[in-house]
One Martini backbone bead per residue (centre of mass of N, CA, C, O) as a GRO file, in nm:
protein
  255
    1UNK     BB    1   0.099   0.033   0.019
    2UNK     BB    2   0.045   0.358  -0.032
    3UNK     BB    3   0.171   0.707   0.036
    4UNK     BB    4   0.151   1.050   0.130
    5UNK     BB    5   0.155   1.118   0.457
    6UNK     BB    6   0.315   0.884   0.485
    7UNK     BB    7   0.615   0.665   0.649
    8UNK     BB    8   0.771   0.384   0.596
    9UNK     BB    9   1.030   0.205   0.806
   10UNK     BB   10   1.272  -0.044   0.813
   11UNK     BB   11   1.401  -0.257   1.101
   12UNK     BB   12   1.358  -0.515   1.104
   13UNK     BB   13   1.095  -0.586   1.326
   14UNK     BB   14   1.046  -0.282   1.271
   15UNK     BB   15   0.830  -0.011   1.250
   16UNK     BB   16   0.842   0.344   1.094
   17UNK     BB   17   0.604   0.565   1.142
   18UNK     BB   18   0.562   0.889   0.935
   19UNK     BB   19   0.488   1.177   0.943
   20UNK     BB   20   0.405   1.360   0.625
   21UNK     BB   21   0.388   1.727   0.701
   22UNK     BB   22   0.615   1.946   0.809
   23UNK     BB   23   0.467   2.201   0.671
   24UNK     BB   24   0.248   2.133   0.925
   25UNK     BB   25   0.326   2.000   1.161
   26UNK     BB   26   0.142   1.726   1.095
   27UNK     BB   27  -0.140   1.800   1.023
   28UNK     BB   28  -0.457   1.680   1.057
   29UNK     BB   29  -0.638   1.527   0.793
   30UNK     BB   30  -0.778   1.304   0.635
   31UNK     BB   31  -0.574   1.173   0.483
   32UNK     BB   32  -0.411   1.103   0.745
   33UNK     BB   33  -0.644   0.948   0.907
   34UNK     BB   34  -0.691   0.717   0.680
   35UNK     BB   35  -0.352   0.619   0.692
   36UNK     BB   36  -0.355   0.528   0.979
   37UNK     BB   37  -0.566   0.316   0.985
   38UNK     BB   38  -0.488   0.164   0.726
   39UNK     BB   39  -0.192   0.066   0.836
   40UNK     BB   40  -0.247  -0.059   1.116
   41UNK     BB   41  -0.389  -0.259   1.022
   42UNK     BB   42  -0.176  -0.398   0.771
   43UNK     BB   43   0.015  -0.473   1.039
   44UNK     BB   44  -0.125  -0.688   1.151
   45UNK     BB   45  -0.040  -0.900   0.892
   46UNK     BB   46   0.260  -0.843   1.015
   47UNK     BB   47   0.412  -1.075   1.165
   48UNK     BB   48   0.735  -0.957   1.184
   49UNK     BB   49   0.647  -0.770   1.326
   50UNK     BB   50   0.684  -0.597   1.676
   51UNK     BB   51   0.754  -0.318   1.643
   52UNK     BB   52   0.586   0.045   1.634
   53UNK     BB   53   0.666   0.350   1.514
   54UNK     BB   54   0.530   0.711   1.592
   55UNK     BB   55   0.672   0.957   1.388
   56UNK     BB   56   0.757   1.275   1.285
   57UNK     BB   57   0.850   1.514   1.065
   58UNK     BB   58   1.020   1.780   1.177
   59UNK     BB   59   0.957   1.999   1.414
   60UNK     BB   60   0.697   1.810   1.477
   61UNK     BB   61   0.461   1.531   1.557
   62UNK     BB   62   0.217   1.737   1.614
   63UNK     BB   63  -0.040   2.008   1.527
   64UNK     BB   64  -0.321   1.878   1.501
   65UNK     BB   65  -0.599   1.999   1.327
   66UNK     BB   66  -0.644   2.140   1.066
   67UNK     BB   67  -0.731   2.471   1.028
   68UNK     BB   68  -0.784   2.460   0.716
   69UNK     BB   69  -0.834   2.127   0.687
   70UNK     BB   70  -1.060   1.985   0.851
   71UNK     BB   71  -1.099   1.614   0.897
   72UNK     BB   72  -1.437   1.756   0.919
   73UNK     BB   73  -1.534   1.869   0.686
   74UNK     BB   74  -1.781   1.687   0.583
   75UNK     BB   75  -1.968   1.764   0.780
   76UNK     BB   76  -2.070   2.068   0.599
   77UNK     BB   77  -2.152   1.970   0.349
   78UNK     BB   78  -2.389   2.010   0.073
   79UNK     BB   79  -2.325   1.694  -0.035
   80UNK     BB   80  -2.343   1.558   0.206
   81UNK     BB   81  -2.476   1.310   0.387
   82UNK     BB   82  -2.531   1.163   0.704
   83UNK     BB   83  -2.319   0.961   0.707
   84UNK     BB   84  -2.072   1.140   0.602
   85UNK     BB   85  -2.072   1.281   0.843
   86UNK     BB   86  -2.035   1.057   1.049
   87UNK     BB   87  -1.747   0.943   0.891
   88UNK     BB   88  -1.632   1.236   0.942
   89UNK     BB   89  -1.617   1.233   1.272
   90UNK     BB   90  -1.477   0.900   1.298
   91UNK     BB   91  -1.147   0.924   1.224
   92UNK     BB   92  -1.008   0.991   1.514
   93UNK     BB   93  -1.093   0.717   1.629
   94UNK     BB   94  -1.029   0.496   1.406
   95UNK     BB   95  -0.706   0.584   1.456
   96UNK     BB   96  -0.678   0.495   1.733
   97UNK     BB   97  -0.793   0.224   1.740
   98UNK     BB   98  -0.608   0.121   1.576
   99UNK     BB   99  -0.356   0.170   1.731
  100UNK     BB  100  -0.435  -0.004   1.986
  101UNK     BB  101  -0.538  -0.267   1.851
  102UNK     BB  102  -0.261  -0.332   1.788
  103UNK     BB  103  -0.034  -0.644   1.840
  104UNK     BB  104   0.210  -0.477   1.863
  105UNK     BB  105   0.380  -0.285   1.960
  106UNK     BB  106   0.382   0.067   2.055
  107UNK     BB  107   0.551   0.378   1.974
  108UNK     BB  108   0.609   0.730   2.091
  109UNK     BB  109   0.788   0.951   1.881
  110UNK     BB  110   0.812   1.311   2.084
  111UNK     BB  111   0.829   1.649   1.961
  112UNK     BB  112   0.768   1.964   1.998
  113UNK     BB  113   0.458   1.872   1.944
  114UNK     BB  114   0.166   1.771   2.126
  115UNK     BB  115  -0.198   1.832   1.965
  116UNK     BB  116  -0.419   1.691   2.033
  117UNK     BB  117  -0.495   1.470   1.810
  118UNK     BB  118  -0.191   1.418   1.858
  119UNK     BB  119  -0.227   1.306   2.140
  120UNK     BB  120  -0.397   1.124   2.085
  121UNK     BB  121  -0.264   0.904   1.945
  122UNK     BB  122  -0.031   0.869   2.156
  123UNK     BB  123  -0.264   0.744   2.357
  124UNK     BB  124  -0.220   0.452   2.144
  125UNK     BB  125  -0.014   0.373   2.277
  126UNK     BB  126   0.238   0.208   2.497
  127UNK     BB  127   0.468   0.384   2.438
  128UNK     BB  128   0.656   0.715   2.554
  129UNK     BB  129   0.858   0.940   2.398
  130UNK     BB  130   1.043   1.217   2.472
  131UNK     BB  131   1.179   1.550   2.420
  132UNK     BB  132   1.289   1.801   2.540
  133UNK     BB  133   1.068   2.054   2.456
  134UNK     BB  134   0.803   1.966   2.462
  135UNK     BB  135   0.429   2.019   2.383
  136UNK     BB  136   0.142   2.003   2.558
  137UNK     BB  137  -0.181   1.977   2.453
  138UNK     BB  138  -0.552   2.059   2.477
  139UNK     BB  139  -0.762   2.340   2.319
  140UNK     BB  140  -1.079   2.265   2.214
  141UNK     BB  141  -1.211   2.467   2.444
  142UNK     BB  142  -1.103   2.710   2.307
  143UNK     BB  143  -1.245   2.607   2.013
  144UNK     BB  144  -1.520   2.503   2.090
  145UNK     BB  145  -1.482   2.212   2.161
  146UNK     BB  146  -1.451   1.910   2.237
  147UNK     BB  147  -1.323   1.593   2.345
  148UNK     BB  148  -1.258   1.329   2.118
  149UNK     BB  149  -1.212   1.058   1.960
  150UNK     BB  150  -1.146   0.868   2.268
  151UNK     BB  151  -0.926   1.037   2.474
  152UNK     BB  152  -1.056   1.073   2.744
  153UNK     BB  153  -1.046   0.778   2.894
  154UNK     BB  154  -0.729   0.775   2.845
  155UNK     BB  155  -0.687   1.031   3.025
  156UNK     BB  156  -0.798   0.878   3.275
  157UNK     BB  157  -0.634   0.634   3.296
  158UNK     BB  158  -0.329   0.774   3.276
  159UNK     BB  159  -0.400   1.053   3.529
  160UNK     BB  160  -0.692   1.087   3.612
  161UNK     BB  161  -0.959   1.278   3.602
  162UNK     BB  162  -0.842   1.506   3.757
  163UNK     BB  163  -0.662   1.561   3.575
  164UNK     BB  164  -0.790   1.564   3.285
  165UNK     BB  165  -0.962   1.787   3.332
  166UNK     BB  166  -0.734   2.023   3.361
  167UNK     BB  167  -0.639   1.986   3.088
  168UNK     BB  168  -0.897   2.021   2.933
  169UNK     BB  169  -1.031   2.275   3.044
  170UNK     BB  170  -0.777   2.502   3.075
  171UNK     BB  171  -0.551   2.441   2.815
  172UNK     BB  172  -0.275   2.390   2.930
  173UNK     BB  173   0.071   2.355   2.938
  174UNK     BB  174   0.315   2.075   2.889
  175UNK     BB  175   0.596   1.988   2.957
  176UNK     BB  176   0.795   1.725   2.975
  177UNK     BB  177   0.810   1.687   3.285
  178UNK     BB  178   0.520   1.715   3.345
  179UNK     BB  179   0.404   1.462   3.191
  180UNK     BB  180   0.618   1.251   3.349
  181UNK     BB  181   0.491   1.312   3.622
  182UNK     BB  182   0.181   1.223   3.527
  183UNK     BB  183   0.176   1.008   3.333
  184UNK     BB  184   0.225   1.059   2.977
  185UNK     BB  185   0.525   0.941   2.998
  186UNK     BB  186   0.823   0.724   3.010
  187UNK     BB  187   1.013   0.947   2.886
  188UNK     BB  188   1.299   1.160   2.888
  189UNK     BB  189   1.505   1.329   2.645
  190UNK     BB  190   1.759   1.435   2.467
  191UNK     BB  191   1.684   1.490   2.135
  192UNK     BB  192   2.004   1.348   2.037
  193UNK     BB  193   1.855   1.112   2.212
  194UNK     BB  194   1.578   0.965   2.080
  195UNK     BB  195   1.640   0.814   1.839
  196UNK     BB  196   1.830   0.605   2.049
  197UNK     BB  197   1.612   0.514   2.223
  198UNK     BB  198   1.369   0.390   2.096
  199UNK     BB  199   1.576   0.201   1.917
  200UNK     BB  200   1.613   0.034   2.224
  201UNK     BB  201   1.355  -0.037   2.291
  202UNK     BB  202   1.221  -0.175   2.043
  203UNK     BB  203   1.473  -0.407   2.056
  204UNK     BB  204   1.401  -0.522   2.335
  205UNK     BB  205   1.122  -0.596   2.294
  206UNK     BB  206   1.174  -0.774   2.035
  207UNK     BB  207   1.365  -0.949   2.221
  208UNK     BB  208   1.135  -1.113   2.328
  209UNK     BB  209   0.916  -1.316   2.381
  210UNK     BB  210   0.635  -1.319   2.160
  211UNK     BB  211   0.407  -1.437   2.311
  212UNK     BB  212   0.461  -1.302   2.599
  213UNK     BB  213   0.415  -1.022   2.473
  214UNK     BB  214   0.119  -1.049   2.331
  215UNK     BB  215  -0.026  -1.187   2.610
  216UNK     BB  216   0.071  -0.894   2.752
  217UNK     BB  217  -0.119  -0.721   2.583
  218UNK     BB  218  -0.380  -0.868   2.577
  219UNK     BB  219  -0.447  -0.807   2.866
  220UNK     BB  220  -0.424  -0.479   2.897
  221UNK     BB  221  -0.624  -0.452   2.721
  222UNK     BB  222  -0.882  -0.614   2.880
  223UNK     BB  223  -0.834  -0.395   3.168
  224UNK     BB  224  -0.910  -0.174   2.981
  225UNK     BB  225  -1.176  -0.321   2.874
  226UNK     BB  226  -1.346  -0.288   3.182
  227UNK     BB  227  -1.273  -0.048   3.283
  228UNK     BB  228  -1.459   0.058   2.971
  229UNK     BB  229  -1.773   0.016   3.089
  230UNK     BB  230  -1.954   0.240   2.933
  231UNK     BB  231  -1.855   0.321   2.654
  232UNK     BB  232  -1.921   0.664   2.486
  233UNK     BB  233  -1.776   0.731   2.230
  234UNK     BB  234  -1.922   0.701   1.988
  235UNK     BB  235  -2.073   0.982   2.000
  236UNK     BB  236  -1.812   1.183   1.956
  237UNK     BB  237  -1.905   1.291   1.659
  238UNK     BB  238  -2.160   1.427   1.738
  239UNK     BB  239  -2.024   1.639   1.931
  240UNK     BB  240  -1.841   1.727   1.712
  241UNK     BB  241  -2.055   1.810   1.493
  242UNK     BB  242  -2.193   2.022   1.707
  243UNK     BB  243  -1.982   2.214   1.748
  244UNK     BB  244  -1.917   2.274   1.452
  245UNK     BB  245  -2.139   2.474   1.410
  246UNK     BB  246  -2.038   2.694   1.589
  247UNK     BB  247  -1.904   2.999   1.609
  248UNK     BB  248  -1.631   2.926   1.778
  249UNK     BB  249  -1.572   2.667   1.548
  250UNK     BB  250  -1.551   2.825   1.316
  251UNK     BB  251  -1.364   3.038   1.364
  252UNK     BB  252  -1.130   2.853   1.404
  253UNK     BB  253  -1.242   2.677   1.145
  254UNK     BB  254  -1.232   2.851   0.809
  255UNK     BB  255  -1.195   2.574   0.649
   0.00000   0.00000   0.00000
């Protein structure tokens, strides 16, 4: 499968993800959330593969939604269907499904911005690598959204209703060291050994025991899905669909 927006690297049985849009600081429109959905998925049956790395090519992992094309365009278009509407209300959440849902181990190698979107895809990963001056953000509160994508449980997952809460209300920003405090990454790092970091570990996991690597991922996700039991992330898109309809929302994407 070829792609546009993104590019694969392999590397003995790693895969490196890179979101391919640097001049955009990999801001997600619907083709880089479509290719990211299609990829983890068809990673499925890459059964060489044991570790894929998720990281952005240019100054930064991911500066969250474009907002010149924002990858729910389709949801206010005068030719869009109400179902065509609501497939792309929930492109954000299908991407980072994919990516959770994936068999082998993944990394998210973190730079430069991780915001909104781009926070949210790094919570479909397994281990979170930042280097220093990361600046980790969910703004969609001041953009007039919710946040959806189905981050809010992943995000009280991670660390716990209170933080949750405070990030997504206040929409302060956390730097990397704070990140790693709240337990939103695993490591903190100099830039200069990001990515020898990453693929130190990547190696490490890589040469575990295979079968006790994948079924010890499969106990984790399902003590998270018991965990969130009552989960109605579905809804997710529905919210997003309303309130981009709003004035302040229209404001934030004049797209």
């Amino acid at each position: 499968m070829s792609y546009t927006r993104l590019e694969l690297e392999q590397r003995g049985p790693v895969v490196w993800v890179w979101l391919q849009r640097p001049e955009r600081r990999n801001a997600l429109d619907a083709a880089t959330l479509e290719e990211v959905a299609a990829c983890f998925a068809s990673l499925q049956t890459r059964f060489e593969t044991r570790v894929v790395v998720l990281g952005g090519r240019g100054p930064s992992f991911c500066a969250g939604a474009d907002r010149k094309d924002p990858p729910g365009a389709r949801m206010g278009a005068d030719d869009a269907t109400a179902r065509e509407r609501r497939y792309a209300s929930q492109l954000g959440r299908r991407a980072l499904e994919a990516i959770e849902a994936l068999d082998a181990v993944t990394i998210a190698r973190l730079h430069g911005h991780a915001v909104g979107g781009g926070f949210a895809l790094a919570l479909g990963c397994d281990f979170r690598v930042a280097a220093e001056g990361t600046v980790f953000s969910v703004p969609e509160v001041d953009l007039g959204l919710p946040l959806t994508w189905g981050a809010v449980p992943r995000l009280v997952r991670d660390v716990g209703a209170l933080r949750a809460r405070e990030l997504i209300l206040l929409c302060d920003r956390l730097d990397a060291a704070d990140a790693l405090g709240w337990g939103l990454v695993n490591r903190v790092v100099p830039m200069e050994r990001l990515d020898a970091t990453v693929a130190e570990l990547a190696e490490r996991l890589a040469a575990k025991p295979e079968i006790a690597v994948h079924m010890t991922k499969t106990q984790l996700r399902a003590y998270a899905a018991a965990a969130a039991l009552g989960d109605v992330t579905e809804s997710d898109g529905d919210l997003l669909f309303a309130a981009s309809r709003t004035a302040a929302a229209r404001k934030s994407f004049p797209g």
